[in-house]
C-alpha positions, 0 to 999 in steps of 0.5 A: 502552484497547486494547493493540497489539503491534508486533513487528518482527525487530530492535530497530533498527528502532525508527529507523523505527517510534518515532515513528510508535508515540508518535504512535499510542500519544499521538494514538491512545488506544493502549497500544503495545508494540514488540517485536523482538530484543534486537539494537540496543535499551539502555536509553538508547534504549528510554527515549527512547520512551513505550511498552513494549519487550519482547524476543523473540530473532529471526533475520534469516536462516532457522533452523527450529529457531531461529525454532519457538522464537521463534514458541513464545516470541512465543506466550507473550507474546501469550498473557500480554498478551492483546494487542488488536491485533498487528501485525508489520512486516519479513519474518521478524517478519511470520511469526513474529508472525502464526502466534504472534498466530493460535495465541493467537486475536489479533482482530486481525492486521494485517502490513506490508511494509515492501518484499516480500521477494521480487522480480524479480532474485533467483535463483529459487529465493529468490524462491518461497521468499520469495514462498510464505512470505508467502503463507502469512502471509497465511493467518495474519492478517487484513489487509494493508498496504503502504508503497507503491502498486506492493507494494500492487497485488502483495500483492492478487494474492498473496493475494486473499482478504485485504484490502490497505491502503495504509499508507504512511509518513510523518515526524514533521516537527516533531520532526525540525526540533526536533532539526535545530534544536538541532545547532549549528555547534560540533557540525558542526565536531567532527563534519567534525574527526572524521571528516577532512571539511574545512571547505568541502568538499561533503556527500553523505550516503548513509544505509543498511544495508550489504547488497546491496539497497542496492547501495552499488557501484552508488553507488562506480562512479559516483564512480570514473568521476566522479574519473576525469574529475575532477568529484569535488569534494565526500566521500561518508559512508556511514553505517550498518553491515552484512554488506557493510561489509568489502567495500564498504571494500575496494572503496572501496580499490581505487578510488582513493577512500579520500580521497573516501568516509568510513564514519561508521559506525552513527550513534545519530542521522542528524539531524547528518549530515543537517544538514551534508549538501549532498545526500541519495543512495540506490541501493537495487535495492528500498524500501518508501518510504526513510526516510532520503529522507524525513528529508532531504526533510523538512529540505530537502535535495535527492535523488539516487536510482535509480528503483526500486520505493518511491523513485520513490513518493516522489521527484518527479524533476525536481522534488525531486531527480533519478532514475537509472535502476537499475543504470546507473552513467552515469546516475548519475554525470551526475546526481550531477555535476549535483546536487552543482554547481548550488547553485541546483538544490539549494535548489530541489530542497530546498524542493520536497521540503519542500513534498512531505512536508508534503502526502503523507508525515507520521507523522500521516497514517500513523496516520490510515490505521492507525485506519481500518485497525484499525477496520475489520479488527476490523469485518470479522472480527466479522462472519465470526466465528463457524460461522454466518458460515463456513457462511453465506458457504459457503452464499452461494457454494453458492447462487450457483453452483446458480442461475448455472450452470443460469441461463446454459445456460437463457439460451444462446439469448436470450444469443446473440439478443442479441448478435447483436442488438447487433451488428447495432445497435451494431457489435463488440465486442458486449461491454462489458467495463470494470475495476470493484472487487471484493471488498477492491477487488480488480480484475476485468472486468465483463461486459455487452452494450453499450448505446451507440454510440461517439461522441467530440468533436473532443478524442477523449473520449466524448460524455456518456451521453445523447448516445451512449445509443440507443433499441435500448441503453434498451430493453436496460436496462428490461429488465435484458437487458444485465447477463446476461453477469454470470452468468459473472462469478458462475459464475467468483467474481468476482460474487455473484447478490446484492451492491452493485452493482460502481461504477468503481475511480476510486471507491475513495478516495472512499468514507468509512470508512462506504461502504467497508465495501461491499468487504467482500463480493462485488459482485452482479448486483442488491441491496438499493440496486436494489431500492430505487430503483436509480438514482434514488436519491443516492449516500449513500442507496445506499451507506447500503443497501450498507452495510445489506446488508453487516450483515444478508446472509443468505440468507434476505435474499437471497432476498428481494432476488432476489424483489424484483429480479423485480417492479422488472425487471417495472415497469422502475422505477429505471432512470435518474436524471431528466434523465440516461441513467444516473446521475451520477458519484460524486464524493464524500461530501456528506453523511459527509465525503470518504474519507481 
């Protein structure tokens, strides 16, 4: 059984960590230990959960001295756990974790952001402290992972040398309707006693942190201006704590809303509050993807929520609750008013949200994804390891610079008849220059002299291949003329000479876990599926040859490819598949099974 380290900074966090590590640890076949500081954790809740706690003290904010001790402390445990697997989630646990995992030789080191910690809107000097510090985790692990799309596509910029992944997050469904089950009237009432809510009186639960991403005064304002016009029918709970609290309280003072707003505290279980609420809300400036949304979605509670990075993922606005737009107070306010009156919208609402997170968002699905992700970082890095891998890929690199830089000044001329020719046949642009996936999937553009005319039908979407193909577009690809400008996508290091062939991003999620693996390296101008029947053989048996070359890459098998390459551009073998221009469009697996 392989041992897998989470380690995240506080031990709170296993609010939004448990159930996902039990279902790893139980669905998995893993054998888990969650590591944090000692902050938030006893022995009640650490023996609700089936795997191991240590603890490693860790500050939140940055202490050098502190944090080189706990990076020595982290490096002691792992070291005398030998852990399989680390993996750390949250900013300061992401660097601690990750150079103490490096400095034991971990296989494999995987971080997730749990939302970045830098981002538009902080002063600047926060923001490339925060940015240039997770790049340089990024430098001790071997992959990345993200809960939403948005950070994903930041994390492929910020470090384009490590593969990203989409983690995601989910809830355990079942478990959190168990628990809803089991709170009973008696203790809403005890519950509403306690806390001076009345009987018939309307619940909007806001569940975070008290800090200032959370922007609890954006929230306050819109209920100010709602008391003012006397739509305030219904009490807020503030449930949580936080450097903030104290003035988030005398906030609350100020404006008149002391008898409109109740602070529940840090609460051992939000499942009661959620029950009771009528509505869910969250105005955070930033998420990776809310948990406390996704907990009230998945019971079926309605959504009032800004419209910023992670939680837009999550929320369908108009359709499980409604967005507002960041830091307008009005906005809100309307959207609150509309939510906390319409019983009809809220059920409807609800339902919807329910129906969400059964098809996107479940911790079932989230451990899927962590399998793949293990599996296929631990593949990745057996590969590389090792000198003769480095100086392999050193080599590999050396190589294609020395035969593309001579080759695209020598191909000058013939580069520029051409393009001239294709200007003259085809009209401008000359080029054909179109997103495609690099290494890690990574986006790029792909350079090629066109080959077809522009044609579309009375809809305004390109006629088919064939119809748009011309004489003057076949001749240039049985000659392979067309994919010359390639050289300068291999001169930049976008390319390799030798690679699976670059393929459409909408591909991506289709492969299974078998094809992906072709973005692990570069892509090429030809390969070992071209030499081997180009586009007249199936998707599998292409991908099955991707993948080949991805195991055996050298370049000895390079250079056999190249060599092979010249004889098929000689016979103009392969160029189509029967009865088509090119070749069909991939649209899954058949064979393997879809990609997860």
């Amino acid at each position: 059984m392989m041992k897998a380290a989470h380690i995240c900074t506080s031990g709170v966090s296993h609010k939004i960590m448990g159930d996902k590590l039990r279902l790893l640890q139980q669905l998995g076949g893993y054998e888990v230990t969650f590591i944090s500081s000692p902050e938030g954790t006893d022995a009640e809740t650490m023996s609700a959960y089936p795997f191991e706690w240590r603890a490693v003290p860790m500050e939140r904010s940055i202490k050098p001295l502190a944090d080189f001790r706990s990076i020595m402390a982290m490096y002691r445990l792992i070291k005398k756990e030998r852990y399989d697997i680390v993996h750390t989630h949250t900013a300061k646990a992401g660097i601690i974790g990750r150079v103490a995992a490096m400095m034991a030789g971990v296989k494999t080191v995987v971080h997730t952001s749990h939302g970045l910690p830098f981002y538009e809107g902080q002063p600047k000097r926060t923001y490339w402290l925060y940015r240039m510090l997770e790049k340089a985790g990024a430098v001790c692990c071997h992959a990345l992972a993200s809960q939403n799309a948005e950070d994903a596509q930041v994390l492929k910029q910020l470090a384009p040398w490590r593969p990203v992944y989409m983690e995601g997050n989910g809830v355990d469904k079942e478990r959190l309707e168990a628990k809803a089950a089991n709170v009973s009237d008696a203790q809403l009432e005890m519950l509403r006693r306690a806390f001076g809510i009345g009987p018939e009186r309307k619940v909007l639960l806001v569940a975070a942190r008290f800090e200032a991403v959370k922007d609890h005064y954006l929230l306050l304002e819109s209920l100010a201006a709602l008391k003012q016009e006397g739509k305030l029918d219904w009490v807020t709970v503030l449930a949580g704590q936080g450097p903030l609290e104290a003035a988030v309280r005398r906030f609350v003072g100020s404006h008149g809303l002391t008898e409109d707003v109740v602070f529940a505290g840090q609460q051992p279980t939000i499942i009661p509050w959620i029950v009771m609420a009528d509505a869910v809300a969250l105005t955070s400036e930033k998420e990776g993807i809310p948990r406390s949304l996704m907990e009230a979605m998945a019971l079926g509670k309605p959504v009032v929520a800004t419209d910023v990075l992670g939680t837009r993922e999550l929320v369908a606005d108009g359709e499980t609750g409604l967005l507002a737009p960041y830091r307008d107070a009005v906005r809100l306010a309307e959207a609150l008013a509309s939510v906390m009156g319409d019983a009809s919208l809220r059920a409807r609402f609800g339902e919807a949200g329910r129906r969400r997170i059964d098809a996107e968002f479940t911790e079932a699905r989230v451990v899927e994804r962590l399998q793949r992700l293990y599996r296929e970082t631990a593949r990745r890095v057996s590969r590389s390891r090792g000198i003769a891998a480095r100086l392999n890929s050193m080599a590999k690199r050396l190589f294609d610079l020395a035969v593309s830089v001579p080759a695209a000044l020598l191909l000058l001329p013939l580069m520029a008849a051409v393009g001239v020719a294709v200007r003259l046949k085809l009209g401008s642009p000359v080029l054909f220059k179109q997103q495609r996936p690099g290494k890690y999937g990574n986006p790029f553009y792909v350079l090629k002299f066109r080959t077809m005319r522009d044609a579309f039908d009375r809809n305004g979407e390109p006629l088919p291949d064939e119809a748009r193909m011309t004489a003057f577009g076949r001749l240039l690809r049985k000659l392979s003329l067309d994919e010359l400008p390639q050289l300068f996508n291999v001169i930049r290091g976008d390319m390799s000479l030798v690679g699976p062939r670059p393929l459409l991003m909408e591909y991506l999620p289709l492969y299974t876990e078998e094809q992906a693996c072709r973005h692990d390296v570069r892509p090429g101008i030809t390969g070992w599926a071209q030499v081997n029947g180009r586009n007249t053989v199936s998707w599998e048996d292409k991908f099955k040859l991707d993948a080949e070359y991805v195991e055996r890459q050298s370049i000895g098998f390079d250079l056999r490819i190249l060599a092979l390459t010249a004889v098929k551009v000689l016979k103009r073998d392969g160029i189509s598949q029967q009865g088509h221009a090119t070749v069909h469009k991939f649209t899954g697996s058949r064979e393997m099974g879809s990609a997860s």
